[in-house]
LONUKE-801218 format. One line per 3 residues: number of its first residue (from 0); for each residue y, x negated, z negated of N, C-alpha, C. Coordinates in steps of 0.1 Angstrom, whole numbers. Atoms other than C-alpha are relative to their C-alpha. Example, Ala and Ser with C-alpha at 12.3 -4.5 7.8 and 13.67 -1.06 7.14 Angstrom:
2
0 = -12 -9 0 -45 -123 -78 12 -9 0  -11 9 0 -11 -137 -71 11 8 -8
This chain:
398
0 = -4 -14 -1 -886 -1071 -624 15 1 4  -15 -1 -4 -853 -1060 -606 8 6 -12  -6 -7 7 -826 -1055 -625 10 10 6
3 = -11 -12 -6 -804 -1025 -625 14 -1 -2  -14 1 -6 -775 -1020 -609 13 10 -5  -15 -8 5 -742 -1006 -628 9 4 10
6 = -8 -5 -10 -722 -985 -603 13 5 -12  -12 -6 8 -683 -979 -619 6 7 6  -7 -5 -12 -672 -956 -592 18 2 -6
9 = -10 1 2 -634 -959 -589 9 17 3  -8 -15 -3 -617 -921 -591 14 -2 5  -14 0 0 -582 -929 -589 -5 -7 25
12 = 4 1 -13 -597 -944 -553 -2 4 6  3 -9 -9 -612 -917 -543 17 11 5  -10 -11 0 -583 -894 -551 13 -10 13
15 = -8 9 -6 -560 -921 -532 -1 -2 20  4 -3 -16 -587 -919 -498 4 16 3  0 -12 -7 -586 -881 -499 16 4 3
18 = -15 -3 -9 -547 -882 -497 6 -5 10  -3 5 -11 -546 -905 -471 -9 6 15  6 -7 -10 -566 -883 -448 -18 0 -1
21 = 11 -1 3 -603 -883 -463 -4 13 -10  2 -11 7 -599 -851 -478 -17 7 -3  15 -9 -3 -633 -832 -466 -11 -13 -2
24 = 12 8 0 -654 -869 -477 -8 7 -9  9 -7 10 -670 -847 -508 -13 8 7  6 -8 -9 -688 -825 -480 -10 -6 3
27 = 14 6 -3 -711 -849 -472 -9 -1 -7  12 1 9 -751 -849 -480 -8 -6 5  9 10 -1 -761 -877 -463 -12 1 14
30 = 11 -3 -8 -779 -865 -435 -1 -10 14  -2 17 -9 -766 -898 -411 -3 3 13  2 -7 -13 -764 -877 -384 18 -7 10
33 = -14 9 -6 -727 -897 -375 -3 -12 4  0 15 -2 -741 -929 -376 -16 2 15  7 1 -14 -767 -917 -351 4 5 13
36 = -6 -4 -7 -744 -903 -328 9 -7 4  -12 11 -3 -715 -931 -331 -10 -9 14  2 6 -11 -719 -944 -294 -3 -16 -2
39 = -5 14 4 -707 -981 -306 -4 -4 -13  5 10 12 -724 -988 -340 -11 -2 1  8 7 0 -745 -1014 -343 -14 6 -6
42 = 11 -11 2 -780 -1002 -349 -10 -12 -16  10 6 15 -790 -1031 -375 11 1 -12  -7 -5 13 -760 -1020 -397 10 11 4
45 = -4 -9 -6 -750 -986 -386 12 8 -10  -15 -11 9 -715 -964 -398 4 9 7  -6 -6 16 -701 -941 -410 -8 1 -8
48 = 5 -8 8 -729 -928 -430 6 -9 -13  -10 7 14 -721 -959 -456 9 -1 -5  -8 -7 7 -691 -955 -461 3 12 -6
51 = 6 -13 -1 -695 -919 -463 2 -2 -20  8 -2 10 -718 -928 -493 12 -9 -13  -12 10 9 -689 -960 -508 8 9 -8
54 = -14 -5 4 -662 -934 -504 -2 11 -12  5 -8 9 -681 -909 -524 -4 -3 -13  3 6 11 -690 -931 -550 12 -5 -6
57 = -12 8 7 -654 -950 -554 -5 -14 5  3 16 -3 -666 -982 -542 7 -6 8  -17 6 -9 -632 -998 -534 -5 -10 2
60 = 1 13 -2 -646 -1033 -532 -11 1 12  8 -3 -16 -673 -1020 -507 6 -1 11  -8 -13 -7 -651 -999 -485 11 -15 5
63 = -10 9 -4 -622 -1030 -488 -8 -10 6  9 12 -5 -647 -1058 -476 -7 8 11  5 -11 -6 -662 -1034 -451 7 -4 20
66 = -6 0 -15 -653 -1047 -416 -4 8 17  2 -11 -11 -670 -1019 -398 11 14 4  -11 -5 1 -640 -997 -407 9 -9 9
69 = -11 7 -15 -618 -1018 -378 -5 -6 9  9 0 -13 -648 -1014 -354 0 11 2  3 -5 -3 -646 -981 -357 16 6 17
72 = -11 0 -9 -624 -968 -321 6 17 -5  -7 -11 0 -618 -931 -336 0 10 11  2 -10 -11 -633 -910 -310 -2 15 -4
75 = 5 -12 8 -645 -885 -336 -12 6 3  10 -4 -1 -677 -880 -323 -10 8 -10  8 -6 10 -695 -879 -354 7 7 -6
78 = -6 -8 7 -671 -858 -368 3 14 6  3 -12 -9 -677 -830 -338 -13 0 -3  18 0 3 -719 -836 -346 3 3 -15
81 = 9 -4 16 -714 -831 -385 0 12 -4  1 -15 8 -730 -800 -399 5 5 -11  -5 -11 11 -708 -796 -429 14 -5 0
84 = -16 2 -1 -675 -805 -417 8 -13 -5  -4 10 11 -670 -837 -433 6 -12 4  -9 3 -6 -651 -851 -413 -3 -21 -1
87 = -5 19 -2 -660 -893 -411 5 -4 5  -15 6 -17 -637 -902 -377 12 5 -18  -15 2 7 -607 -893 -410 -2 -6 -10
90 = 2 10 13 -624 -910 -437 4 -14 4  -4 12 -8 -624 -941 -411 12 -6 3  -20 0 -4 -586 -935 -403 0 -5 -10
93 = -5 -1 10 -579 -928 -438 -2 -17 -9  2 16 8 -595 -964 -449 11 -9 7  -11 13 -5 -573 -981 -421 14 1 -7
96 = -13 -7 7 -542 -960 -436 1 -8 -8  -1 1 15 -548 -973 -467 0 -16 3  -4 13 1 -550 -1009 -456 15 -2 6
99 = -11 6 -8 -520 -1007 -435 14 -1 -10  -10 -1 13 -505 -1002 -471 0 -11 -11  3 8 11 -520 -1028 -488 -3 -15 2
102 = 3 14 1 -527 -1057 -471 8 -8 -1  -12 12 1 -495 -1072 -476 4 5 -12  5 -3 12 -495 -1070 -513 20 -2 -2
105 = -16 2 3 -455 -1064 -527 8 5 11  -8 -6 -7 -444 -1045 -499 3 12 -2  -8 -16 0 -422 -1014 -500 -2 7 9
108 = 1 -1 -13 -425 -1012 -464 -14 12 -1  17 -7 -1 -466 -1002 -468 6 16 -8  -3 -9 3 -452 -977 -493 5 13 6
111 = -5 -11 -11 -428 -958 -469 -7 3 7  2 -3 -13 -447 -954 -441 -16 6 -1  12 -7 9 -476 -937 -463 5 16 6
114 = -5 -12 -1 -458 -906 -459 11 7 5  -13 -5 -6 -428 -883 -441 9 0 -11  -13 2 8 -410 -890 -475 4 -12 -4
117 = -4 14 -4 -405 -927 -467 12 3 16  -9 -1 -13 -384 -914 -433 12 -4 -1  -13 5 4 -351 -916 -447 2 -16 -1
120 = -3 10 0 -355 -951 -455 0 -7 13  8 9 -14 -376 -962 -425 13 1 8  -13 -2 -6 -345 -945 -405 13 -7 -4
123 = -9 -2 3 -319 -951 -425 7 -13 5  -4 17 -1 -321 -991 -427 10 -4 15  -7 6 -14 -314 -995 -387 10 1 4
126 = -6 -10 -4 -295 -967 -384 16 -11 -7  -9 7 2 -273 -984 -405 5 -13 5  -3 13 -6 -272 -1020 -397 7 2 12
129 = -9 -3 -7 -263 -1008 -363 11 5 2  -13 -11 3 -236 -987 -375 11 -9 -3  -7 8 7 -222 -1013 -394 5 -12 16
132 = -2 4 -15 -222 -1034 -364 7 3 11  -6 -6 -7 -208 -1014 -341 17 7 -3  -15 -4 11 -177 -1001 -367 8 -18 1
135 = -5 9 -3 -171 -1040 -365 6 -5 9  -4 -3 -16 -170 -1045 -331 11 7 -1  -15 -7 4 -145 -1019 -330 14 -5 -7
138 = -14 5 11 -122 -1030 -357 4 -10 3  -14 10 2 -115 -1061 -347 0 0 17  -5 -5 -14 -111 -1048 -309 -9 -12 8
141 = 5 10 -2 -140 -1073 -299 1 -1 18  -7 -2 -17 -129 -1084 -263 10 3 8  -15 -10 -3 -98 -1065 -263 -9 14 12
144 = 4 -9 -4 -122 -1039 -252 -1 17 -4  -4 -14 6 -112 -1009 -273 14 3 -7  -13 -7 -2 -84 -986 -268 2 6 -21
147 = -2 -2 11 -66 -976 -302 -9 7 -8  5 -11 11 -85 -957 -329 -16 3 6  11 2 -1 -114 -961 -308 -15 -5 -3
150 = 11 12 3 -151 -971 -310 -9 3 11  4 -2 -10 -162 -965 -277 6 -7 12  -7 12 -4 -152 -997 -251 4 7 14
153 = -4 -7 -12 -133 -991 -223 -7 -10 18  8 4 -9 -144 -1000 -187 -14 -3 6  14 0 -4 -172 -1012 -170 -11 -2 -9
156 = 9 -7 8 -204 -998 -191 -8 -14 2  12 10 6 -221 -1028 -210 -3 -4 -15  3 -1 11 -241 -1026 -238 4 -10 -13
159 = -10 8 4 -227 -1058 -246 12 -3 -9  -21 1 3 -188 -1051 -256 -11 6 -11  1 -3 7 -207 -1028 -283 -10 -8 -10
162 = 8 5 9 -237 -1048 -297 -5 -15 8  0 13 -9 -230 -1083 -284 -15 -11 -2  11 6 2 -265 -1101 -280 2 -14 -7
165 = -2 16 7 -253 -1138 -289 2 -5 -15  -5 0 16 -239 -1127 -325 -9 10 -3  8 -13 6 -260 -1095 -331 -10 3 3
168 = 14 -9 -4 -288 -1081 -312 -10 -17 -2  15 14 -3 -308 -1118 -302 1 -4 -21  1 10 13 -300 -1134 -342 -10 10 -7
171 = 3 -12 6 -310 -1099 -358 -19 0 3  16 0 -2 -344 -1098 -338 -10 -8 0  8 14 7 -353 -1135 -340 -3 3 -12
174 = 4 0 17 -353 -1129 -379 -13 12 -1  14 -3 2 -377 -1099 -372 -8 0 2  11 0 -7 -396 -1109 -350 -7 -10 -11
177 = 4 10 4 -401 -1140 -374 -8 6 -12  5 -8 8 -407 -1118 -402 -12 13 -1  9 -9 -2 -431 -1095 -388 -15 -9 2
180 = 8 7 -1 -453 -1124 -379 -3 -12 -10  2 0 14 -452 -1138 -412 -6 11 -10  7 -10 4 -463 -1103 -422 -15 3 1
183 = 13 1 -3 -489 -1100 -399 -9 -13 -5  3 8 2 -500 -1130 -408 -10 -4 -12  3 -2 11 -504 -1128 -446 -10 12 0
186 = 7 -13 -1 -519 -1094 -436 -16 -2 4  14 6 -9 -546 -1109 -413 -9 -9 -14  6 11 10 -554 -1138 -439 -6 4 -12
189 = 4 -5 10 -557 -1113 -467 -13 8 2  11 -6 -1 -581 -1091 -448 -12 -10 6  10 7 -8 -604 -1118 -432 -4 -6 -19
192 = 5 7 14 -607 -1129 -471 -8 7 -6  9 -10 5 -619 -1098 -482 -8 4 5  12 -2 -7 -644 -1094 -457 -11 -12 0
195 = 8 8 5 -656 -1125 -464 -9 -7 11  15 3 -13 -690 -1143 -443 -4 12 1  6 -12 4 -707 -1113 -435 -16 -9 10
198 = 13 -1 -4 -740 -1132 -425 1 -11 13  -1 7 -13 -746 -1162 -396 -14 3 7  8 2 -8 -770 -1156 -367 -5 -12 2
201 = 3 7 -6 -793 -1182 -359 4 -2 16  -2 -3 -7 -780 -1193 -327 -6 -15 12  5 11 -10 -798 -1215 -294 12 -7 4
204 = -11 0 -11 -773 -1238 -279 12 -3 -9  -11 7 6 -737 -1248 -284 7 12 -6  -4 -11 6 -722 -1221 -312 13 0 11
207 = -14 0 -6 -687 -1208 -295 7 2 -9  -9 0 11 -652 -1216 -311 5 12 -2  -10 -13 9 -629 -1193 -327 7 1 12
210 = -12 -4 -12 -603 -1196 -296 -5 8 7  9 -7 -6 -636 -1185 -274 4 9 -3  2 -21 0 -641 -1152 -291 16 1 -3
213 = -11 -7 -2 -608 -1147 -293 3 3 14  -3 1 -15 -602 -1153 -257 -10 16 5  6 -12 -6 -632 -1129 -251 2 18 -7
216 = -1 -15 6 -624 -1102 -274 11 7 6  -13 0 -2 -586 -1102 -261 -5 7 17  2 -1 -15 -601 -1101 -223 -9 10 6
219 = 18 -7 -7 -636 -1084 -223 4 12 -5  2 -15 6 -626 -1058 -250 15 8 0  -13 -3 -2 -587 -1055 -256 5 4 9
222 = -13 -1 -16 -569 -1057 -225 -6 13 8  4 -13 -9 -594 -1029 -207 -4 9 -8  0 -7 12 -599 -1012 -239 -18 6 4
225 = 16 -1 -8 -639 -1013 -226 -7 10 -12  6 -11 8 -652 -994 -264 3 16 7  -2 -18 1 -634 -963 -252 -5 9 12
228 = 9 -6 -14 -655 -962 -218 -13 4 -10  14 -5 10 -686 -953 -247 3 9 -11  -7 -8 12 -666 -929 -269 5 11 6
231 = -2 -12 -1 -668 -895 -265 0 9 12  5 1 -15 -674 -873 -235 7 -3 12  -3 7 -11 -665 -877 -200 11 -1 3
234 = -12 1 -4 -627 -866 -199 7 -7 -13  -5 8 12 -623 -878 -233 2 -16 1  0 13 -2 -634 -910 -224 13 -6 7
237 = -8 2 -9 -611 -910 -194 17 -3 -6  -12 2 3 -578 -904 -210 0 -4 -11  -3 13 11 -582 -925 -241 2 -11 11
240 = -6 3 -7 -585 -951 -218 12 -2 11  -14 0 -6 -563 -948 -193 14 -1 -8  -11 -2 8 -538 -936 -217 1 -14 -9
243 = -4 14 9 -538 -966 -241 1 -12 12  2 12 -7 -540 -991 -212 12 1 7  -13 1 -5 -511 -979 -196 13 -4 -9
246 = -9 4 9 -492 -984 -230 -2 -11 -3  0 14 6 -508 -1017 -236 8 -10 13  -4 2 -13 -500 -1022 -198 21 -4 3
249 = -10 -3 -1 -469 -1009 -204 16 -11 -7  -8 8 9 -455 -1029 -232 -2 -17 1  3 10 -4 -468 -1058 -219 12 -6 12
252 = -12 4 -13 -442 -1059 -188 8 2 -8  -10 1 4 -412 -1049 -210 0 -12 -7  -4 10 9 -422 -1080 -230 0 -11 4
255 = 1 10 -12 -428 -1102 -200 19 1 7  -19 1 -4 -386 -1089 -191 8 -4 -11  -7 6 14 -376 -1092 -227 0 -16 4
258 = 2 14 1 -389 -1129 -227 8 -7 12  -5 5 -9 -378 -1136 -194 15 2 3  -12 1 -3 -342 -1126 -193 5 -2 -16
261 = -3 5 13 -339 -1141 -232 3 -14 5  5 14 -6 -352 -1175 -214 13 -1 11  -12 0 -10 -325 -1170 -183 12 1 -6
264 = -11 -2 6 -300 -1158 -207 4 -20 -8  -2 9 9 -303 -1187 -232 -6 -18 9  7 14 -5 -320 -1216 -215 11 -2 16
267 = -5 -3 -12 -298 -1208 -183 17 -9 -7  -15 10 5 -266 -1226 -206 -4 -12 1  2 12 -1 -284 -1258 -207 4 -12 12
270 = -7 10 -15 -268 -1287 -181 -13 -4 6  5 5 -11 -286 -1288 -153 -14 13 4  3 -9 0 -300 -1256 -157 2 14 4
273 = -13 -14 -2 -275 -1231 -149 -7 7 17  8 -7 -12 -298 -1217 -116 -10 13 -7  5 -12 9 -318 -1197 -143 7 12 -6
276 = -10 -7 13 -290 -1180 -161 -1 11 8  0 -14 1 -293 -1145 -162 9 8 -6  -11 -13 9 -266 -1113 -172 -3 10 2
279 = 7 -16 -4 -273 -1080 -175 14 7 -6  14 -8 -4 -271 -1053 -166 -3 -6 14  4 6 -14 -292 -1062 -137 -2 12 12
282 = 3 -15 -11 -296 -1042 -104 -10 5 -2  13 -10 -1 -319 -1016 -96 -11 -8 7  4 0 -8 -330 -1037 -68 -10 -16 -7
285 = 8 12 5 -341 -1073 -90 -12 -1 -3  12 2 5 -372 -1081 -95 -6 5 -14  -1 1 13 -370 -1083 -131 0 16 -6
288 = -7 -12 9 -355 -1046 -138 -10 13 9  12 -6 -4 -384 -1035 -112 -7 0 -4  15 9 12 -409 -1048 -138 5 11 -9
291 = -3 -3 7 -390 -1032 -162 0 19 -1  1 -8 -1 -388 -998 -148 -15 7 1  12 -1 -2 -426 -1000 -138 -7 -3 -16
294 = 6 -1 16 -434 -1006 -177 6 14 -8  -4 -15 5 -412 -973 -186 -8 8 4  7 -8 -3 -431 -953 -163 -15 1 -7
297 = 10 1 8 -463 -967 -175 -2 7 -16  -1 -9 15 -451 -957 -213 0 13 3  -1 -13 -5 -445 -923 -198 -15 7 2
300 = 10 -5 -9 -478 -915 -182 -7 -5 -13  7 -1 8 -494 -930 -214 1 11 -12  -1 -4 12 -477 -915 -239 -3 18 4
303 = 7 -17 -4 -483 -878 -219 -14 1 0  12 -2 -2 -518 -882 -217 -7 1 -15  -3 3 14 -518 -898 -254 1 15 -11
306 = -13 -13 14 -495 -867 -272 -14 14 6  13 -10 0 -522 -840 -251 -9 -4 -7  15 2 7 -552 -854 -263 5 4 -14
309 = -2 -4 15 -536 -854 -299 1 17 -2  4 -14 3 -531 -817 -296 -9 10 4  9 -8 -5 -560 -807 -280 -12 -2 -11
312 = 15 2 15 -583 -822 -313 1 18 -7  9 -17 12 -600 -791 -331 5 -6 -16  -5 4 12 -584 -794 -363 -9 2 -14
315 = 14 -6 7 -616 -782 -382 -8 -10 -2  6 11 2 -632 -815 -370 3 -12 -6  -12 11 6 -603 -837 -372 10 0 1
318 = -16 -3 3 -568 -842 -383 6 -11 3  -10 11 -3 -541 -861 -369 10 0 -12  -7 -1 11 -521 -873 -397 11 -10 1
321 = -15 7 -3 -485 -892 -405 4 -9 10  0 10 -3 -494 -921 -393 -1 -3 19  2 2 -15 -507 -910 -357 15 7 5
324 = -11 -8 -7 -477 -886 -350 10 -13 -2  -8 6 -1 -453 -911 -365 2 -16 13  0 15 -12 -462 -941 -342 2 8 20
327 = -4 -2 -10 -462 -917 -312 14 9 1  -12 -3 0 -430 -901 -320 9 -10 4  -8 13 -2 -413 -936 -323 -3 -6 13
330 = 1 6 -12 -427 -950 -287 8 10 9  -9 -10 -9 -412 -916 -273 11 -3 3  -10 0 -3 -382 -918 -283 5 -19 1
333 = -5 14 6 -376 -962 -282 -2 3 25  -7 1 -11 -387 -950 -243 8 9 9  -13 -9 -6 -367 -918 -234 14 -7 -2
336 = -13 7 5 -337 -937 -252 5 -9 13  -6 12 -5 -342 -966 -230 2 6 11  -4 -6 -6 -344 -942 -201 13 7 5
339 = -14 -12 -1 -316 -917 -204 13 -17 -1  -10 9 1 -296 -952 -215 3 -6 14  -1 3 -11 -299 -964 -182 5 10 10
342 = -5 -12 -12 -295 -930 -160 17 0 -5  -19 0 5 -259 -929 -178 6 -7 -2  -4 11 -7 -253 -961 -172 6 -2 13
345 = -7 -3 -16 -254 -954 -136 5 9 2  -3 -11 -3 -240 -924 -138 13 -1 -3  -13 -3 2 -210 -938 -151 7 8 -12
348 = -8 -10 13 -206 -917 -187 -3 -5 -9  0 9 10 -198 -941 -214 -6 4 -10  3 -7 12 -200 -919 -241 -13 3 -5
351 = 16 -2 -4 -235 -907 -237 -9 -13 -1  6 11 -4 -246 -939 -224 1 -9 -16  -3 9 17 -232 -960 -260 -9 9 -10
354 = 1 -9 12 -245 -933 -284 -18 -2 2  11 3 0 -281 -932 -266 -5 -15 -3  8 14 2 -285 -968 -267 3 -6 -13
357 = -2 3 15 -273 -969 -305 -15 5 -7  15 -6 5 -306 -943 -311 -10 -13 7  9 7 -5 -326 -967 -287 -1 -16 -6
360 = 5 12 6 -321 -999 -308 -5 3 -13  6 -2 20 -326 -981 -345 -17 5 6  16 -4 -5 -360 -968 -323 -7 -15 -2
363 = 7 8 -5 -369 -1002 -312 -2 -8 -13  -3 4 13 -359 -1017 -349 -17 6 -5  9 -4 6 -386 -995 -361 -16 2 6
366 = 5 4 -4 -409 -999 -337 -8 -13 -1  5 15 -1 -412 -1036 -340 -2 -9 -20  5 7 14 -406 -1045 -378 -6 9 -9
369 = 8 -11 15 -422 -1015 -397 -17 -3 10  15 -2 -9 -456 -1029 -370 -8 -3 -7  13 3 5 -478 -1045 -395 -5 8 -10
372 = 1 -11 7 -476 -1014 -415 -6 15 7  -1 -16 -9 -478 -988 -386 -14 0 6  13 4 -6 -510 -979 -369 -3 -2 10
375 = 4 9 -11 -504 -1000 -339 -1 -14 -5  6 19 6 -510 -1031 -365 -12 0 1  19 -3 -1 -549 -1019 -362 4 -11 16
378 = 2 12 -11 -540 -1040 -324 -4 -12 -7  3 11 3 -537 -1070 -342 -13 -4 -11  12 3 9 -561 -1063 -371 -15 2 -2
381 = 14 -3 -12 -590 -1050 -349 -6 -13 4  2 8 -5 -587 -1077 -328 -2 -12 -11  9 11 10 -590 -1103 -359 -13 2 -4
384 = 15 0 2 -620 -1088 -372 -11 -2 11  7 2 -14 -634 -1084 -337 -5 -14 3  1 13 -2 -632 -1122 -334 -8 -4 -14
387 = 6 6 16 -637 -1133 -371 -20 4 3  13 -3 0 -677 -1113 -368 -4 -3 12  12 5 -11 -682 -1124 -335 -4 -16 -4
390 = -2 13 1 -672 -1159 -342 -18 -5 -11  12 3 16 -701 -1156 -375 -10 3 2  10 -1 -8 -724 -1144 -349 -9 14 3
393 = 2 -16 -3 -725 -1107 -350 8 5 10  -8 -6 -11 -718 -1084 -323 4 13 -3  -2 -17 6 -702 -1050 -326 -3 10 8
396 = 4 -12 -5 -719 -1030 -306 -17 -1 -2  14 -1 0 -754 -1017 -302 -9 -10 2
């Protein structure tokens, strides 16, 4: 005889999804009319409706082990098809929200970036460090490049005299870069734990490694962002894609110039190497700062296509919440900053030119080390699950 099953549903969890943007989960009555409409869920274990039913019950250990929540792409389909407004495309957000807070267990970080009353900090930290940085500079007249009582360098405009890469900018972003991927890390490792095996396919033939599906997930699905050609209708489809590809596009070349004039810069001192060595600023006309400008525009053209779509959502169906505004707020301004820093560069107006590129590194600060928290860490933590269930022999689509 089966025994019965003790359900403890957890309240304080629910109450915890519905302030992270799962408000309207109570609405549902199960009618699984989302999971037959989701373009992209698999048909031998189909979602949202289960969740739906987890989130409704409190079943945090469901819901946390649950690796169809960072399959889902957030097209909101099913949440334009549900007849009582119940919104699962924000329940689905609302679960990633909630990991992007939790999977690095002892962070403050996750905390802040929960809500617009973490801003002050999130801002404050960069804001400062640079500040402090740059009041240095100054004071002890670094270069003999500032005139009395000043903190603004005189002569030829380089970002340099104010936030000298060799002592400040490169040491500063080694440590976050190192720290963010230590983050991610622990983040990844904590969530592949809690999802656990989820089941192995019998499979003909030689299984494929972990590098494999990584390789294919990164190529087949990532890079052309291929789910969002099956998500939602025909213009929708269009500028999700595009729009995200141009930013993945985008940031992909600035990190290809980053790398490359770090490598010229620093590898370019080594004896017998000095043919590499790179300084900036570099011309308009270099290769390098052609790359560079061709990844701004790209951000540009994504992030416009991007910011309409967000305000063209029906707010009735679904809601854009902290987390989406905040990550496209911060790419705006990390590439207007870098923008305008450059035009007044060439334009020859110090003052302008220093002050933008003080906003454009507390952007880029926040940008890069608040990422395993923000919800462009769903890149990296998508793409782990994506691998992890193919690797164990499931596929995530139909």
């Amino acid at each position: 005889m089966a025994q019965p099953l003790r359900i403890e549903p957890d309240v304080q969890f629910i109450r915890e999804l519905r302030a992270a943007g799962g408000e309207s989960l109570k609405k549902c009555y199960q009618c699984a009319t989302c999971s037959v409409v989701c373009p992209i869920s698999p048909a031998n274990d189909p979602y949202p409706r289960k969740e739906m039913i987890w989130a409704q019950w409190g079943l945090k250990d469901k819901l946390e082990s649950d690796p169809d929540v960072w399959l889902c792409h957030n097209c909101g389909q099913c949440s334009d098809m549900c007849p009582r407004g119940a919104k699962p495309a924000d329940l689905m957000s609302a679960m990633r929200n909630m990991a992007y807070q939790k999977l690095i267990p002892g962070s403050t970080i996750g905390t802040w970036m929960s809500s617009p009353k973490g801003l002050p900090m999130l801002i404050g930290i960069p804001a400062v460090i640079f500040a402090v940085i740059w009041a240095f500079m100054a004071a002890i007249n670094f270069g003999g490049w500032y005139g009395a009582g000043s903190i603004f360098p005189t002569g030829t405009i380089k970002m340099g005299k104010i936030f000298y890469g060799d002592y400040t900018i490169d040491p500063l972003f080694i440590a976050v870069t190192i720290f963010v991927l230590v983050s991610f890390y622990r983040g990844v490792k904590n969530l592949i734990t809690a999802i656990g095996p989820q089941g192995t396919t019998m499979m003909l033939g030689k299984k494929k490694g972990l590098l494999t599906c990584l390789l294919e997930v990164i190529f087949l699905e990532i890079m052309p962002h291929s789910k969002f050609a099956d998500c939602g209708d025909a213009k929708e489809k269009k500028s999700r894609q595009i729009g995200h590809m141009c930013l993945i596009f985008g940031f992909i070349s600035l990190a290809i110039v980053t790398g490359t004039i770090a490598l010229g810069h620093w590898g370019g001192r080594i004896p017998g190497l000095e043919i590499i060595y790179i300084e900036t600023p570099l011309a308009l006309t270099n290769p390098i700062k052609i790359l560079a400008n061709v990844g701004m525009v790209l951000l540009l053209v994504g992030l416009t296509m991007l910011t309409l779509r967000r305000r063209e959502i029906d707010p009735a169906k679904q809601t854009s919440n902290f987390y989406d505004w905040y990550l496209l707020v911060v790419i705006w301004v990390v590439t207007l900053t870098g923008m305008f820093t450059q035009f007044f560069r060439l334009a020859d107006l110090a003052v302008p030119a220093y002050l933008v590129y003080y906003l454009h590194l507390v952007s880029v600060f926040m940008l890069i080390a608040y990422l395993p928290w923000s919800k462009l860490g769903h890149l990296v933590y998508r793409t782990a699950v994506i691998t992890y269930i193919r690797y164990m022999g499931r596929q995530a689509v139909r």
